[in-house]
TORTI-124692 format. One record per residue (C-alpha): residue number from 1; residue in three letters; x, y, z. Coordinates in Angstrom, 2 decimals, always signed. Example, Ala and Ser with C-alpha at 12.3 -4.5 7.8 and 13.67 -1.06 7.14 Angstrom:
! TORTI-124692
(pt 1; "ALA"; (+12.30; -4.50; +7.80));
(pt 2; "SER"; (+13.67; -1.06; +7.14));
! end
This chain:
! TORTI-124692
(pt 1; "UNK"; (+296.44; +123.73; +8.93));
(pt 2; "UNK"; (+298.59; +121.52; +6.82));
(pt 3; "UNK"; (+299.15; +117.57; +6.68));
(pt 4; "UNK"; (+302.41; +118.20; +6.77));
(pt 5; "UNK"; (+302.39; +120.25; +10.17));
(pt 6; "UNK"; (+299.56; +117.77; +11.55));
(pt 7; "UNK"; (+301.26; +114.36; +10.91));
(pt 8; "UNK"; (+304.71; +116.20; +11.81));
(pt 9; "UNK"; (+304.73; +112.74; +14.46));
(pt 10; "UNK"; (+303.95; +110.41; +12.25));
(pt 11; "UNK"; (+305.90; +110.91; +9.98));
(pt 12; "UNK"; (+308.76; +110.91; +12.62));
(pt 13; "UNK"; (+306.87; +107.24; +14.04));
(pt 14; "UNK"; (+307.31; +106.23; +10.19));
(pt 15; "UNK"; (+310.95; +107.02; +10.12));
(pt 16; "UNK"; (+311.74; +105.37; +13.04));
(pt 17; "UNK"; (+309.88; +101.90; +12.09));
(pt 18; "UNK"; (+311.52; +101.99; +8.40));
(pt 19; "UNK"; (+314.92; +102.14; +10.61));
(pt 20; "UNK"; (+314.27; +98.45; +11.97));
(pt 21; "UNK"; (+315.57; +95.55; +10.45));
(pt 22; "UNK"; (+316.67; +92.66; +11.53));
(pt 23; "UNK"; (+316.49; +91.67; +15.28));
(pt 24; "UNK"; (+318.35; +94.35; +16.69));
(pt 25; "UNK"; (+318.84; +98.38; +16.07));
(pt 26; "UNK"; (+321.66; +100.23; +17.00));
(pt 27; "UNK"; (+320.98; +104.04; +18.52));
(pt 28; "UNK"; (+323.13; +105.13; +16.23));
(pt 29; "UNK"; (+321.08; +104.23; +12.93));
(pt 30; "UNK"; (+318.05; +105.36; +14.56));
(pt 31; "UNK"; (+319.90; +108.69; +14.64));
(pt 32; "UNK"; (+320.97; +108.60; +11.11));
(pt 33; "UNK"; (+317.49; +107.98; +9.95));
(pt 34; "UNK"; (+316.03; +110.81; +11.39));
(pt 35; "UNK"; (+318.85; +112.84; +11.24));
(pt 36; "UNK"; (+321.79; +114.59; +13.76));
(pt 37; "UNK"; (+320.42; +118.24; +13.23));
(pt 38; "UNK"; (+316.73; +116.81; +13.93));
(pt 39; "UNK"; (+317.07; +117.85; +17.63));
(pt 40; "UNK"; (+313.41; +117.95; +18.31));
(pt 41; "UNK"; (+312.35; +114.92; +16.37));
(pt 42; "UNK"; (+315.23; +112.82; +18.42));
(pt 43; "UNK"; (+314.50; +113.78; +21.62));
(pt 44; "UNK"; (+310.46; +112.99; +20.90));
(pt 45; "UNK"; (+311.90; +109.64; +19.71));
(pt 46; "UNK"; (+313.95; +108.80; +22.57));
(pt 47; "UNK"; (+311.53; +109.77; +25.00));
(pt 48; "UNK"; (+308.65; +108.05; +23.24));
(pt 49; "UNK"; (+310.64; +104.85; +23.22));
(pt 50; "UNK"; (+311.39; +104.86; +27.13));
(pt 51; "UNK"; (+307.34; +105.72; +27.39));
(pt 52; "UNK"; (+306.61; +102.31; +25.26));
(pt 53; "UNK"; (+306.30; +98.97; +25.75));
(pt 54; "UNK"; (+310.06; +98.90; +24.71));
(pt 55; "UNK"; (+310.70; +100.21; +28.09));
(pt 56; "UNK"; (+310.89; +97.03; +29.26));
(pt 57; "UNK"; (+314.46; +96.58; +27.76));
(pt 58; "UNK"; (+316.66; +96.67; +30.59));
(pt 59; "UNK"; (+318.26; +100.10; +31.35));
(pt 60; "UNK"; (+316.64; +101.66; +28.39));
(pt 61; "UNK"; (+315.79; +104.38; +30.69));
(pt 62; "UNK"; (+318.88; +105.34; +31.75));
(pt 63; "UNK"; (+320.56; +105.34; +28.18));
(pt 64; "UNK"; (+317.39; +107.41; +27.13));
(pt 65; "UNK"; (+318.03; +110.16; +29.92));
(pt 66; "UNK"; (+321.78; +109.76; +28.99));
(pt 67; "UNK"; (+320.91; +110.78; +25.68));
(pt 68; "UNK"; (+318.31; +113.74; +25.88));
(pt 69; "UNK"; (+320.53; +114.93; +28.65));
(pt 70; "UNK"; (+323.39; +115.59; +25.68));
(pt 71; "UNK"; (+320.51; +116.28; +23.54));
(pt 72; "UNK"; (+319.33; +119.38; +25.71));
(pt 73; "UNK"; (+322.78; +120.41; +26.71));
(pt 74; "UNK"; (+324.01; +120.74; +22.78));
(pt 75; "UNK"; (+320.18; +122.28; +22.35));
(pt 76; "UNK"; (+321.60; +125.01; +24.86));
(pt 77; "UNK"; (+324.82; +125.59; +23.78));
(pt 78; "UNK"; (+323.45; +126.15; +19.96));
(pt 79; "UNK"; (+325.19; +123.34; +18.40));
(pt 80; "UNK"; (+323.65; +122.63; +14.97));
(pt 81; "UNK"; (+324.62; +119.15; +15.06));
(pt 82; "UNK"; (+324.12; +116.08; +16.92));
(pt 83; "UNK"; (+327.09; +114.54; +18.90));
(pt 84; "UNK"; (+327.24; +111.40; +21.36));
(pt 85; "UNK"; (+329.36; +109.55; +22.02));
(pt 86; "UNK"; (+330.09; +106.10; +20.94));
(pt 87; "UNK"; (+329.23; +103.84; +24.08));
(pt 88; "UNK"; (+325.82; +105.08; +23.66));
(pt 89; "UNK"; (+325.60; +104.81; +20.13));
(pt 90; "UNK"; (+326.91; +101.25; +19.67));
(pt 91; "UNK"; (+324.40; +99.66; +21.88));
(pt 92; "UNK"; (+321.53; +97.52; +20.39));
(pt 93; "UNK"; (+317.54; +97.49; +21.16));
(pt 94; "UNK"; (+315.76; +94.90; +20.32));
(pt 95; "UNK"; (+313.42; +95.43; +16.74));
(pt 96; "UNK"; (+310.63; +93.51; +18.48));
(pt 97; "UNK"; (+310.51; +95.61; +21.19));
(pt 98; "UNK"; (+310.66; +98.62; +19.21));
(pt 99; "UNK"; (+308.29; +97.78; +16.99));
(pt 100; "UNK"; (+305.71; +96.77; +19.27));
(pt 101; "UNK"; (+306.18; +99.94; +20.96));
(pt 102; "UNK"; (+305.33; +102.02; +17.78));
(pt 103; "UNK"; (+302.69; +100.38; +17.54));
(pt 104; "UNK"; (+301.16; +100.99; +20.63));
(pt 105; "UNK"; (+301.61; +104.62; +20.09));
(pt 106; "UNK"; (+300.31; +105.02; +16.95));
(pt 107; "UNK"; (+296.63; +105.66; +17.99));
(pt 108; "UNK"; (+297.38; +108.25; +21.00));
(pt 109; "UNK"; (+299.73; +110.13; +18.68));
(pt 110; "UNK"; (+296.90; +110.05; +15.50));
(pt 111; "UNK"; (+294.52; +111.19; +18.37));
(pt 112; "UNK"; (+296.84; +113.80; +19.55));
(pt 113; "UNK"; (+297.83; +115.67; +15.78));
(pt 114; "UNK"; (+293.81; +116.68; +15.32));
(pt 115; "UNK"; (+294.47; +119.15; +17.83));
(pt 116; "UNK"; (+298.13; +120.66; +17.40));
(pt 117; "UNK"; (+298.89; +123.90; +15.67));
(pt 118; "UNK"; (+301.24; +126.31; +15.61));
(pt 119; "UNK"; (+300.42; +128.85; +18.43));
(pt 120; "UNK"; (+302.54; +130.65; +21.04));
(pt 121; "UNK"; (+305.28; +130.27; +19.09));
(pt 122; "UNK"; (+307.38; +132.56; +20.82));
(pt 123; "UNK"; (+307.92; +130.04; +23.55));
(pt 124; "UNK"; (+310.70; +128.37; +21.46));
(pt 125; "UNK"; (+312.60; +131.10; +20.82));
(pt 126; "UNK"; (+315.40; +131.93; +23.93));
(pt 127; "UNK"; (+314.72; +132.61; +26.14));
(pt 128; "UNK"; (+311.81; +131.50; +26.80));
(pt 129; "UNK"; (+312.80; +128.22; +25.29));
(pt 130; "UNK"; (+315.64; +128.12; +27.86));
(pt 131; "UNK"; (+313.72; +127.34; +31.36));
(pt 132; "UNK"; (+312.25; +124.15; +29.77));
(pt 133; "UNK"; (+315.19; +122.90; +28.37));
(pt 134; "UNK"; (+316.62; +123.46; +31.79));
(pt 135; "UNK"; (+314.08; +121.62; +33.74));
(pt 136; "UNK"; (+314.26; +118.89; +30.99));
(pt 137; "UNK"; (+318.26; +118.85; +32.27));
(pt 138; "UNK"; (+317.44; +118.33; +35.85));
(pt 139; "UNK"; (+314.73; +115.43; +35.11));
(pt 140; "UNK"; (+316.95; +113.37; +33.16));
(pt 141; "UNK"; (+319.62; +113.11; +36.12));
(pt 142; "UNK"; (+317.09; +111.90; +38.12));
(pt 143; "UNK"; (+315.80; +109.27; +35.90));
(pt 144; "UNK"; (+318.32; +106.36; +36.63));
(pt 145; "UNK"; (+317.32; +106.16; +39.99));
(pt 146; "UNK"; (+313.49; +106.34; +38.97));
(pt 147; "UNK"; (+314.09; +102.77; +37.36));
(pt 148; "UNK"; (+313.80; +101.86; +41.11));
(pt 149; "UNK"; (+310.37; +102.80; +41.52));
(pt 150; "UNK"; (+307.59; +100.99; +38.77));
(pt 151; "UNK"; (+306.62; +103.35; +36.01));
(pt 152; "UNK"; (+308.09; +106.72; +36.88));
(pt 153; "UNK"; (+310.86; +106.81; +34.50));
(pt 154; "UNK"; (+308.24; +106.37; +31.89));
(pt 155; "UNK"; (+305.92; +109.35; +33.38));
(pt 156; "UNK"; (+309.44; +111.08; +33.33));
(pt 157; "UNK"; (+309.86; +110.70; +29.66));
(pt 158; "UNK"; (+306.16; +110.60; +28.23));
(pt 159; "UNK"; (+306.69; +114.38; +29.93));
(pt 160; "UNK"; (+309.79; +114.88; +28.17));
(pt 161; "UNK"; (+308.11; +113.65; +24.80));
(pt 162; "UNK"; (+305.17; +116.60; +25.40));
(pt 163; "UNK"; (+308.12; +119.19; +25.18));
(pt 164; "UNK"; (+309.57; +117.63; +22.15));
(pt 165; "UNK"; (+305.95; +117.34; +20.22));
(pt 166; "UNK"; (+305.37; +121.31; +21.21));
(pt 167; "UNK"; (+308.84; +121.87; +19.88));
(pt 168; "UNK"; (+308.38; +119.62; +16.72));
(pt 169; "UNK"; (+304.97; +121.03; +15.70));
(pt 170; "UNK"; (+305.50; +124.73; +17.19));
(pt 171; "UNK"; (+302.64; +124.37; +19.66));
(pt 172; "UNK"; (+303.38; +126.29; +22.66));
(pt 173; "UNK"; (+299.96; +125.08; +24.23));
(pt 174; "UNK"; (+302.32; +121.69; +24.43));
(pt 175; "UNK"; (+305.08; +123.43; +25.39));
(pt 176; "UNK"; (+302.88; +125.21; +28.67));
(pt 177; "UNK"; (+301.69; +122.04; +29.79));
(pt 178; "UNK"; (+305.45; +120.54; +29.92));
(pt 179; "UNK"; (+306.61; +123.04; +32.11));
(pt 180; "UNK"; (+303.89; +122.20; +33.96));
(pt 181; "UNK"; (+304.47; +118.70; +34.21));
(pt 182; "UNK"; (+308.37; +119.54; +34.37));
(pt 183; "UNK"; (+307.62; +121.12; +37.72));
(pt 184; "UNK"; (+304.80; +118.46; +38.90));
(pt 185; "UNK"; (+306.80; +115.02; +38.23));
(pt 186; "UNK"; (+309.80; +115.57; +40.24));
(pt 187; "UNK"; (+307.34; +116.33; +43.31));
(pt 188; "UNK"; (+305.12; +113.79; +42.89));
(pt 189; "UNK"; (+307.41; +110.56; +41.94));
(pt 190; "UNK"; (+309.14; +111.70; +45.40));
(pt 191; "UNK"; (+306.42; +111.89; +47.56));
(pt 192; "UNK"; (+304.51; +108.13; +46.29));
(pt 193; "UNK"; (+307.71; +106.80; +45.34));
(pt 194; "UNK"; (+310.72; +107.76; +47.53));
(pt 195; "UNK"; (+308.68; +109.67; +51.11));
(pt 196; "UNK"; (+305.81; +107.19; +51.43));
! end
């Protein structure tokens, strides 16, 4: 196995932090950094930063299931190229924030690559690849109202972010445990979070 395919998130973690400067980021240069065909590597991104410390930023959560929702839906429809549109785009997080929250997840993502590898990579092909991206679809509708209940919109993501490090690195085992999740999360933030 290759450095390249084993740091394939760290790199992405490096291309996000040389994006900051300043005291504020807009989405959109975060996007041009890592680039509008880098489906995979923006939804990881996205996800990871609603999973962070920088989830504290107010509504964060809801403009990150906002954007993987358009994410997944051009994923779908086999665009090649990344499109949102500009309310999303033009707004600001704080570089702070951001940074602090790359830093946290440096160490679980270094401690995470040792064991990725390309396997079952027939997963990510349709259309197979379909009935997560799916799921995905129907999480991140539900995620604005998990900002009402403590931490779930983060457990929503950080499952999101599994997908898109399976899909970034080709490891299927990744992608198997996401559907798993997929299916577990919407069950479980309901029953502690809405039915109790």
């Amino acid at each position: 196995m290759t450095d390249e395919r084993t740091r394939a998130l760290s790199e992405v973690l490096d291309q996000l932090e040389s994006s900051v400067h300043g005291e504020s980021i807009a989405i959109s240069e975060v996007i041009e950094k890592l680039g509008r065909k880098s489906f995979a590597s923006l939804m990881l991104v996205f996800s990871l930063i609603s999973t962070s410390p920088a989830s504290a930023i107010p509504g964060i959560t809801t403009v990150v299931a906002a954007i993987v929702f358009i994410l997944v839906v051009q994923m779908i429809a086999g665009r090649e190229c990344l499109w949102l549109p500009g309310f999303i785009t033009r707004r600001h997080m704080s570089a702070a924030k951001l940074c602090k929250g790359i830093g946290w997840l440096r160490k679980p993502v270094h401690f995470i690559e040792r064991y990725l590898k390309p396997r079952l990579t027939f997963l990510f092909h349709r259309p197979w690849l379909w009935l997560p991206l799916f799921l995905i679809l129907c999480l991140t509708l539900f995620m604005p109202v998990m900002e009402i209940v403590p931490t779930s919109g983060s457990i929503a993501s950080a499952v999101i972010a599994v997908f898109a490090a399976g899909l970034l690195t080709r490891d299927g085992a990744l992608a198997v445990l996401s559907l798993i999740l997929l299916l577990a999360v919407p069950v479980t933030v309901w029953q502690f979070g809405f039915a109790g």
